[in-house]
C-alpha positions as CSV (number, residue, x, y, z in Angstrom):
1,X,-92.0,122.5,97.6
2,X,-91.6,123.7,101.3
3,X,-95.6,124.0,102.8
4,X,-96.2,126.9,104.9
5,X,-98.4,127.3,107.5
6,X,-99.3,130.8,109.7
7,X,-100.2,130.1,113.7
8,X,-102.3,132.6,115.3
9,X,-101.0,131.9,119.1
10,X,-98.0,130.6,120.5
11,X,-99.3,129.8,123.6
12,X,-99.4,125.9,124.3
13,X,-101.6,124.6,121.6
14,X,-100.0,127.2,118.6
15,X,-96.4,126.2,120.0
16,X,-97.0,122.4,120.1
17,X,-98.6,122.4,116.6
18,X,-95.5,124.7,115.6
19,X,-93.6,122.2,116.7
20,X,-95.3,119.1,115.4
21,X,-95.1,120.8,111.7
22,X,-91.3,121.1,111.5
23,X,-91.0,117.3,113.0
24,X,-93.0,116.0,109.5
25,X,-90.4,114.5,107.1
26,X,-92.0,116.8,104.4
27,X,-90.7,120.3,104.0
28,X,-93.1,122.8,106.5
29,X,-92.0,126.7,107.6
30,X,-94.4,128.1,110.0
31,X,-94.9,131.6,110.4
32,X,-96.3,132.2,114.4
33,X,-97.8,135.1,115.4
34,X,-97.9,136.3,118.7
35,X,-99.0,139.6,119.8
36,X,-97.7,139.5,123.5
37,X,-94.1,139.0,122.0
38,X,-93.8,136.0,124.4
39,X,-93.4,132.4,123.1
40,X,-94.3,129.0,124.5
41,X,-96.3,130.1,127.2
42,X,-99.5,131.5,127.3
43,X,-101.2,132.4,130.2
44,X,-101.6,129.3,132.1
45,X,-98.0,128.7,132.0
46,X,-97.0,132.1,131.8
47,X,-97.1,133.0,135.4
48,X,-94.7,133.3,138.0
49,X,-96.1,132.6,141.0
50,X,-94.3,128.9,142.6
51,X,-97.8,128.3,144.2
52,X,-99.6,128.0,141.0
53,X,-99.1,123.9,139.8
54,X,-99.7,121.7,137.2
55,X,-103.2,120.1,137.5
56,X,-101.8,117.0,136.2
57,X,-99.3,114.4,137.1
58,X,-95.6,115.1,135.3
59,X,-95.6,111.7,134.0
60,X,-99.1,112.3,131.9
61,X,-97.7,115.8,130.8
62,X,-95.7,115.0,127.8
63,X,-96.2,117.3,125.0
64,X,-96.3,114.0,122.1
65,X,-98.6,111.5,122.5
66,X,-96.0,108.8,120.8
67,X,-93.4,110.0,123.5
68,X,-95.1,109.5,127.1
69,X,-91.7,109.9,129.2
70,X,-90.7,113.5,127.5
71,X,-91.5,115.5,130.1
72,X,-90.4,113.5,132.7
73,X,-86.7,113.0,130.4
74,X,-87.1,116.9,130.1
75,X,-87.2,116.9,133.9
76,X,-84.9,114.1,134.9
77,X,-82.3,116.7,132.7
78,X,-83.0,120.0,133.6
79,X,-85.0,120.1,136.7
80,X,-83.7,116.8,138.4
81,X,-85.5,117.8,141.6
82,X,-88.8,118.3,140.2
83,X,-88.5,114.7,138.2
84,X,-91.1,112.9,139.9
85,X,-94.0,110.9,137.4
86,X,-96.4,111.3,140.2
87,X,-95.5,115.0,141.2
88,X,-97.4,118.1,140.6
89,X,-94.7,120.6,138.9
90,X,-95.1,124.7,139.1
91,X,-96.8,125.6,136.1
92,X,-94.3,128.1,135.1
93,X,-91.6,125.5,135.1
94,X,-93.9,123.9,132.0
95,X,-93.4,127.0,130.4
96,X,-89.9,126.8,129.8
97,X,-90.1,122.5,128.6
98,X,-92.6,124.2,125.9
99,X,-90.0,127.1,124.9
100,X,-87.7,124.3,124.7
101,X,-89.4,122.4,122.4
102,X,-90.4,125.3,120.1
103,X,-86.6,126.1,120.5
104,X,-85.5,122.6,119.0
105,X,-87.4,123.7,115.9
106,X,-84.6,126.3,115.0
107,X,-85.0,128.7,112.3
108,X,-88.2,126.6,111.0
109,X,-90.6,128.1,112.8
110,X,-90.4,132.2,112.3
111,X,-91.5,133.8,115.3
112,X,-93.8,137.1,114.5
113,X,-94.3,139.5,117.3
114,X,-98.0,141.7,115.8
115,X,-101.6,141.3,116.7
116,X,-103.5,139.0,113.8
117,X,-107.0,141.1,113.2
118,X,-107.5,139.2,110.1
119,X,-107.7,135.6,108.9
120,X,-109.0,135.0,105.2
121,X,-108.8,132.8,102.5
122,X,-106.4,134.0,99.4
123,X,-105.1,132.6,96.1
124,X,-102.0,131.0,97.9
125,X,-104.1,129.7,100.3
126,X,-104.7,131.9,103.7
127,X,-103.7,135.4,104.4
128,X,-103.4,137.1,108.3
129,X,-103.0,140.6,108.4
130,X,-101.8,142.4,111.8
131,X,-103.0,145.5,113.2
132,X,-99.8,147.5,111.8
133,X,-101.0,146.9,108.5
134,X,-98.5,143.6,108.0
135,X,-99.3,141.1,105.7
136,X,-98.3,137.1,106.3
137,X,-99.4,134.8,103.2
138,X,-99.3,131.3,103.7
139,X,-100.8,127.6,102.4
140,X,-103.1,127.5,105.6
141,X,-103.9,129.6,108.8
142,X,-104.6,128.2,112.2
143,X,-106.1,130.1,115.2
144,X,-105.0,129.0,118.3
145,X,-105.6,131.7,120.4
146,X,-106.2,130.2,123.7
147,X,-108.9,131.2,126.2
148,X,-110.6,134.4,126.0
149,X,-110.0,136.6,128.9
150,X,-112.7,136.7,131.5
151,X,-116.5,137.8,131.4
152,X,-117.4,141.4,132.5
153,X,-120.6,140.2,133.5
154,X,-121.0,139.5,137.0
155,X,-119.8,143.2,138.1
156,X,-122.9,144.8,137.6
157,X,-120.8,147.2,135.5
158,X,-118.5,148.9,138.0
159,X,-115.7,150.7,136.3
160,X,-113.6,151.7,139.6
161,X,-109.7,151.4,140.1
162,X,-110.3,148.8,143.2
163,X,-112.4,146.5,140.7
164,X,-109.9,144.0,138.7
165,X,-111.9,142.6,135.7
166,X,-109.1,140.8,134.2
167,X,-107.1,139.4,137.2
168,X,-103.7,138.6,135.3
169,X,-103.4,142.3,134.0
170,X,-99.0,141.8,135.3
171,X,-98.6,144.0,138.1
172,X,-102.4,144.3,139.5
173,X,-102.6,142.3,142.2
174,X,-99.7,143.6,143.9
175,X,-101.5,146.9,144.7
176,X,-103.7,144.7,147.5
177,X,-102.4,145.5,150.8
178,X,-101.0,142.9,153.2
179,X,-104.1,142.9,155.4
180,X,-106.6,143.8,152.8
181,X,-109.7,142.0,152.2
182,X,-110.9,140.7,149.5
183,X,-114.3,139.9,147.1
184,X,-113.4,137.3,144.8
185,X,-116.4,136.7,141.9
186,X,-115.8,132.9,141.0
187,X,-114.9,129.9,142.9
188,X,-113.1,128.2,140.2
189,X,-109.5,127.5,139.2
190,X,-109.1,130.9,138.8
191,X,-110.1,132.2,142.4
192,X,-107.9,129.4,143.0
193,X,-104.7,131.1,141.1
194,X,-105.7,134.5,142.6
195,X,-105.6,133.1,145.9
196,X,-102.3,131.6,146.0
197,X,-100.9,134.6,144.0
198,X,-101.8,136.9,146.9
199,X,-100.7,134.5,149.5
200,X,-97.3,134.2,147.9
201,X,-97.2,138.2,148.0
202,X,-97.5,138.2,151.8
203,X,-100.8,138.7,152.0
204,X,-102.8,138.1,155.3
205,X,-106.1,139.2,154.8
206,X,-109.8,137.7,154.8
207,X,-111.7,137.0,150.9
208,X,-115.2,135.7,150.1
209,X,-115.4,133.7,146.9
210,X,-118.4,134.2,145.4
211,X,-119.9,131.8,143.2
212,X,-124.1,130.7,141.8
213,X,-123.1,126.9,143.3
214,X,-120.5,127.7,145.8
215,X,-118.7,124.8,144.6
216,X,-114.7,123.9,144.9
217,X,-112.7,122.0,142.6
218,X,-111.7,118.8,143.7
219,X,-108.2,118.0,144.7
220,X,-106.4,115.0,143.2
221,X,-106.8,111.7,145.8
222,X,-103.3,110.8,146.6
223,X,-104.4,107.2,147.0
224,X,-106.4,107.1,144.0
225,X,-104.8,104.4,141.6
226,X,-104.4,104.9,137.8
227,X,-107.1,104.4,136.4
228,X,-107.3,101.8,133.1
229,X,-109.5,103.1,130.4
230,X,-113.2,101.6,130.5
231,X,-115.7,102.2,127.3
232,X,-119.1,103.0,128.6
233,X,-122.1,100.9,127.6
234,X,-123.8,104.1,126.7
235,X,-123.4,105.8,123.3
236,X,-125.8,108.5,124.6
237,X,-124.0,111.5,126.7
238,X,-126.4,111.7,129.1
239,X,-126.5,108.0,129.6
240,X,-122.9,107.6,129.4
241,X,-122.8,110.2,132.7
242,X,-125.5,107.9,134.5
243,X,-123.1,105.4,134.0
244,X,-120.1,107.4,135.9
245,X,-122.3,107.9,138.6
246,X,-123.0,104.6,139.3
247,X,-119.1,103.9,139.0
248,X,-118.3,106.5,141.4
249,X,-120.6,104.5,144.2
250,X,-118.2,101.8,142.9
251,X,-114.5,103.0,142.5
252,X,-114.8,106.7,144.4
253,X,-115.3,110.1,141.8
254,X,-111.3,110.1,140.8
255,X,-111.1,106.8,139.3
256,X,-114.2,107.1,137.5
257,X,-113.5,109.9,135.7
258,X,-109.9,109.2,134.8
259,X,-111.9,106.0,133.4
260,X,-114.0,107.5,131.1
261,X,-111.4,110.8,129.8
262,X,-110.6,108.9,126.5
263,X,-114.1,108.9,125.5
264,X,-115.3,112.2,126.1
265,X,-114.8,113.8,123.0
266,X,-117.0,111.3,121.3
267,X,-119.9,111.4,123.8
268,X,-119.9,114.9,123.1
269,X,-119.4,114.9,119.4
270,X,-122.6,112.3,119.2
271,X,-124.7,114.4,121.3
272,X,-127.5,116.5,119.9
273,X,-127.8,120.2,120.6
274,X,-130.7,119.0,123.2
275,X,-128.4,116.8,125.0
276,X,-125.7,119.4,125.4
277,X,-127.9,122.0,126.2
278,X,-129.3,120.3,129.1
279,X,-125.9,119.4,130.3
280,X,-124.0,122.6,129.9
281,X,-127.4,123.9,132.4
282,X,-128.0,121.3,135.0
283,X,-125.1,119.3,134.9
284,X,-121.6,121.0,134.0
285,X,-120.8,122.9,137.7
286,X,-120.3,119.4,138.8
287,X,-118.9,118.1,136.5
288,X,-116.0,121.1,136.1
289,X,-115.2,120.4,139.8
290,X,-114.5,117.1,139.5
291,X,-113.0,116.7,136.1
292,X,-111.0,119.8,136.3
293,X,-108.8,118.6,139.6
294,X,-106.4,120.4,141.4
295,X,-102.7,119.6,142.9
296,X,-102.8,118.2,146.5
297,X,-100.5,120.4,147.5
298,X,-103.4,123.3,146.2
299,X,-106.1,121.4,147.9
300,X,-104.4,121.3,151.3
301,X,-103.4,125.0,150.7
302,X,-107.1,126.1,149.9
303,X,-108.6,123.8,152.5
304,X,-106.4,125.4,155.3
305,X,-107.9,128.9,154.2
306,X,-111.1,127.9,154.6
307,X,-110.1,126.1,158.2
308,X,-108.2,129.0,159.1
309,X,-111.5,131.4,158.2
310,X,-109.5,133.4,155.8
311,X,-111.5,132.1,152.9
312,X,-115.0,131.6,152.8
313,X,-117.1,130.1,149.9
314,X,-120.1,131.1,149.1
315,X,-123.3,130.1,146.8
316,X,-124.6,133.4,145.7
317,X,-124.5,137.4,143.2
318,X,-124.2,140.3,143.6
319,X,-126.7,142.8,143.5
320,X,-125.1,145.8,144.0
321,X,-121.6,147.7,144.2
322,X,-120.9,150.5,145.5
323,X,-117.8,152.7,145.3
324,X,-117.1,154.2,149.2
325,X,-114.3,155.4,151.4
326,X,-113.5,152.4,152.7
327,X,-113.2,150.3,149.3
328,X,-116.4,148.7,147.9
329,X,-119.5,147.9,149.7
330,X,-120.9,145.0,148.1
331,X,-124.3,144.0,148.5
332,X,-125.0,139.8,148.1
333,X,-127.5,137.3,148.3
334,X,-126.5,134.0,149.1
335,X,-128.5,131.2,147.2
336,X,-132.0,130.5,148.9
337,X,-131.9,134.0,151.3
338,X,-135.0,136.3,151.4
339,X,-132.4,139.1,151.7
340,X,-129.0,140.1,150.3
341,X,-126.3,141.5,153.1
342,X,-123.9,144.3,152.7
343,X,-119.8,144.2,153.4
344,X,-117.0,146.4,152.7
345,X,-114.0,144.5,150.4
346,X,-110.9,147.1,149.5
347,X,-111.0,144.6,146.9
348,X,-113.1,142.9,143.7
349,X,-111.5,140.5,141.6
350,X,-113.4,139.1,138.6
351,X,-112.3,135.2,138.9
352,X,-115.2,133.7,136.4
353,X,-112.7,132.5,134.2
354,X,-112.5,132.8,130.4
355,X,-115.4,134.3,128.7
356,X,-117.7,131.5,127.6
357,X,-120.0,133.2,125.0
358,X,-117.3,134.0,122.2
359,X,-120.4,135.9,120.0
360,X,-119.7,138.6,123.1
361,X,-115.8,138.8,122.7
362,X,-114.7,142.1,121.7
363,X,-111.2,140.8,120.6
364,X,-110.8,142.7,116.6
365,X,-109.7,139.7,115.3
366,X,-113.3,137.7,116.1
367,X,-115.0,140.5,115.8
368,X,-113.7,141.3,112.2
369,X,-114.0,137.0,111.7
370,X,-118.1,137.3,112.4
371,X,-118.7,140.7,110.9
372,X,-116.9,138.7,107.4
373,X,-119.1,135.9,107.4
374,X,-115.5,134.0,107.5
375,X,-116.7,132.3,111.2
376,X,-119.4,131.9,113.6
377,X,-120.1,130.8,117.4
378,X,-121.5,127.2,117.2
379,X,-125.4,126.5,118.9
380,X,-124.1,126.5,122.4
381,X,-122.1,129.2,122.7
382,X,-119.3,127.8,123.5
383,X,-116.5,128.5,120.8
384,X,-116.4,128.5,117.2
385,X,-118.4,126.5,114.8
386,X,-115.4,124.0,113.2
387,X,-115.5,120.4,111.4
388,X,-114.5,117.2,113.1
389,X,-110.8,117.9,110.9
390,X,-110.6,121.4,112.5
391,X,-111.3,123.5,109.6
392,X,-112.9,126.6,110.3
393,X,-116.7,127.0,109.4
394,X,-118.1,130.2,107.7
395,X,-121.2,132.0,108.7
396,X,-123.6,129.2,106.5
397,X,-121.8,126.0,107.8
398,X,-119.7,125.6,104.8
399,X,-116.1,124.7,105.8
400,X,-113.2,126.3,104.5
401,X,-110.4,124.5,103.4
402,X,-107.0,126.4,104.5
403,X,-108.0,128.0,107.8
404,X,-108.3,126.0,110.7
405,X,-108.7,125.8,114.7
406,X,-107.2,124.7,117.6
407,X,-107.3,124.3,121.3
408,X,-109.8,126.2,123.4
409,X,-111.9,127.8,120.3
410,X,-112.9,124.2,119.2
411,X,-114.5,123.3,122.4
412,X,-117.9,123.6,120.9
413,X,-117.2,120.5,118.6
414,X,-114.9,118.7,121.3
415,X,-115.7,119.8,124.6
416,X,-112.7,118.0,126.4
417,X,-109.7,119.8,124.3
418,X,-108.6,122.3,127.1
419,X,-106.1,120.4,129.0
420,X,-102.6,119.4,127.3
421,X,-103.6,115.6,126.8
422,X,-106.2,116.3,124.7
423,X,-104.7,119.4,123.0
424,X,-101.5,117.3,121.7
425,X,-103.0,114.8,120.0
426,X,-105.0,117.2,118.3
427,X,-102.2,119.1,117.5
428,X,-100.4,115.7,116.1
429,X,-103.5,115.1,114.3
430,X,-103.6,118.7,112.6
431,X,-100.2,118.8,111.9
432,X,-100.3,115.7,110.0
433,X,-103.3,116.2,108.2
434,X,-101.5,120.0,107.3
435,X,-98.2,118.5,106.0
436,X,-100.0,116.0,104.0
């Protein structure tokens, strides 16, 4: 009997499980749905802009854990040039190795262009229905819808034409002039992306990235060796991040991380709701900076802004935007000021990165998920509530047993599963626990 399985997504995560499904020796058809009508790419890798790299080294990019060299093979046989283990490659480049892989999986995988706005449980096992009223049955569902697009928050609801609240809306940036300047809200990888997105474009203007901490991410230390993994003495989360600090006195912040990555996920998943709550509040600004590296080639590029006065970071909000001839005037405090000061940006670009409260999304397919009873945001807010086997978790904490999760909506019970080591050996795991 062939097993078949739907994928909401085919963005990284739905892609690589896609792909992981029709590699079991047991018969598997997947159905994946995508409602952009693009395959193996998603956003991160879906842009097109030669500035914006991987944030990882080509030889740790594989898409299978078993297979460590795939990428680089990929490389060495398509993109010679860009073959280097230690090399930062253009994200967009990654983009077509996963098309290629969801290409090897032939006539397996059936691709579905429609937006999913509901996932439920049937007799044959799991049932998505798209907005035109399409209906795809399967033995299981998985939603592997990728990040949410950004928060609205921060804007202090402007609704003007100069005001981008979703920065990779294709075609939007282009309208910023070659000398315009430029309010970015965020200081993250994002302001990063939009940043080098506007510089490839010609532009030559000034921008203020504004952020509560102010802080960069940290670029990749060319010198810093590969790190061996070390278990920490600490079972505790908090205590285990004690530990890293010490180590960082020790080894430098690069190493130290890299040390601990393979235990993250189980720090997290042992932590109580206290713990995480007095992380994700006091500690996790640092801790995105310097987990969430960038390319040395983007760190040189972003520090030469900021050398150059071009870019300025800031540690601050807004308190007021105003619509006027000139573009926006944008009144902002900056962290620890008696008084908020007032400048004039053609340009606001919402750069906070994906929206971190899903209970807020307005997306109809998690809307119609929580209205059901069929899912619900776990304690922290950070994504949905799913077991340590990925299977989805209704509205009382009982699991279901055909629909599942995958990738970014899973962080709540995994944290680290946002970055493709994590997410393929997740999707391995999934795919074999599905086939079975």
């Amino acid at each position: 009997m062939t097993t078949t399985i739907a994928i909401v997504g085919a963005g990284f995560s739905g892609s690589l499980l896609a792909a992981q499904l029709v590699r079991r020796p047991v018969g598997v058809r997947v159905f994946l749905i995508e409602r952009s009508g693009v395959f193996g790419r998603g956003l991160a890798y879906g842009t097109t802009c030669a500035a914006h790299l991987l944030n990882v080294r080509a030889g740790r990019m594989s898409a299978f854990p078993d297979e460590p060299d795939h990428f680089v093979k990929w490389l060495t046989a398509n993109r010679p040039e860009l073959a280097d283990p230690q090399g930062f490659v253009p994200r967009m480049i990654y983009g077509d190795y996963v098309q290629a892989i969801l290409a090897e999986a032939g006539d397996r995988v059936e691709r579905i262009t429609g937006e999913a706005v509901k996932v439920e449980e049937s007799e044959k096992g799991a049932r998505v229905t798209l907005a035109d009223g399409r209906v795809v049955e399967a033995h299981a569902a998985v939603l592997a819808t990728g990040n949410p697009p950004p928060s609205d928050a921060a804007s202090k609801g402007l609704e003007d034409p100069r005001y981008f609240a979703d920065p990779w809306v294709p075609g939007q940036l282009a309208k910023v002039g070659e000398g315009d300047d430029v309010l970015l809200l965020g200081a993250g990888l994002t302001m990063i992306d939009v940043v080098l997105a506007l510089n490839e474009q010609g532009w030559k203007g000034r921008a203020l990235a504004l952020s509560r901490r102010g802080l960069l991410p940290r670029p990749h230390n060319e010198t810093q060796a590969h790190a061996v993994a070390r278990e920490p003495e600490a079972t505790d989360l908090l205590g285990m991040l004690r530990e890293v600090r010490t180590r960082m006195r020790e080894i430098g912040w690069g190493e130290a991380m890299d040390e601990i990555r393979p235990f993250n996920q189980q720090a997290w998943r042992n932590a109580t709701d206290k713990e995480r709550g007095r992380f994700l509040r006091h500690l996790r600004p640092w801790w995105d900076v310097h987990r969430h590296r960038t390319a040395r080639e983007v760190g040189a590029a972003i520090s030469g802004l900021v050398d150059s006065g071009r870019l300025r970071v800031a540690a601050g909000r807004i308190e007021m935007v105003e619509p006027v001839e000139e573009g926006l005037a944008i009144a902002w405090r900056a962290r620890g000021a008696e008084k908020s000061r007032t400048e004039t940006y053609g340009w606001m670009v919402n750069c906070t990165g994906p929206l971190q409260d899903l209970a807020r999304s307005t997306d109809p397919l998690l809307t119609n998920l929580f209205k059901a009873g069929i899912a619900r945001v776990d304690g922290a807010s950070l994504g949905l509530d799913v077991m340590d086997d990925c299977r989805l978790q209704d509205e009382t904490g009982a699991p279901h047993e055909r629909l599942y999760a995958l990738g970014p909506p899973t962080k709540s019970a995994f944290w680290e599963v946002v970055a493709v080591p994590e997410i393929r050996v997740q999707a391995q795991e999934l795919a074999e626990r599905l086939a079975g």
